[in-house]
C-alpha positions, 0 to 999 in steps of 0.5 A: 702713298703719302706723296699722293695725298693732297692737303689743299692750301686755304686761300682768301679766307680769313678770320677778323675781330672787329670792334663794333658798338653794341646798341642793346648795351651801349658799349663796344663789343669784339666780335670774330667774323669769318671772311670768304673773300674767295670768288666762290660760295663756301658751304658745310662751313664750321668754326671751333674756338678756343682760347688758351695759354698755360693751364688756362684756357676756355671752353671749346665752342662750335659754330656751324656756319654753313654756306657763306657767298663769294665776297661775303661775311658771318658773325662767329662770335662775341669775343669777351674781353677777359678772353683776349689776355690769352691765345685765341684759337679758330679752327675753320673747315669748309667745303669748295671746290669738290675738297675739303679744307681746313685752317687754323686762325690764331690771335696771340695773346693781348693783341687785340687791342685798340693800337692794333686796328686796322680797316678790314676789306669788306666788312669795312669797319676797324678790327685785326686779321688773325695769323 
């Protein structure tokens, strides 16, 4: 029954919002990216982002990400920076290892500032590691 079910645990995936500079509008723009730092290749991988806190909160929005390579890296989304004063929720489902797996990546409220960057693995740039 319930004790037979078996919820895998996500590991090395994460999900990051690094701060990266924007040619086409000469500033800085935050972005999320999803993380595989796994040994081995994620596919059907999807991402849903949301922001909230009280009665505001955003627009649900979905990403299909698809396959993403051990070791490797996507672009989710542009984070606006108006969208940071609230909680940042991604939501990440994929498929390894013959199971499925799912996992919620939340960014608290102004948190994702400037003070708070730290060098993300892999990506090698400056950005913060959701919870």
């Amino acid at each position: 029954m319930k004790k037979d079910i078996e919820i895998p645990v996500v590991k090395d995936v994460y999900v990051a919002i690094i701060r990266e500079w924007n040619e086409e509008f000469l500033d800085k723009d935050w972005n999320a990216y999803i993380i595989n730092d796994r040994d081995t290749t994620i596919e059907m991988t999807m991402a849903v982002s949301k922001g909230y806190d009280g009665e505001r909160k955003t627009s649900i929005m979905r990403h299909g990400i698809g396959v993403l390579e051990p070791k490797s890296f996507k672009k989710i989304e542009v984070v606006q920076d108006d969208v940071l004063t609230l909680n940042n929720e991604f939501f990440i489902t994929f498929y390894a290892d013959n199971k499925l797996y799912d996992k919620r990546f939340v960014f608290e409220k102004n948190t994702v500032k400037e003070s708070n960057l730290t060098t993300i693995p892999l990506i090698e740039k400056e950005g913060i590691y959701a919870k």
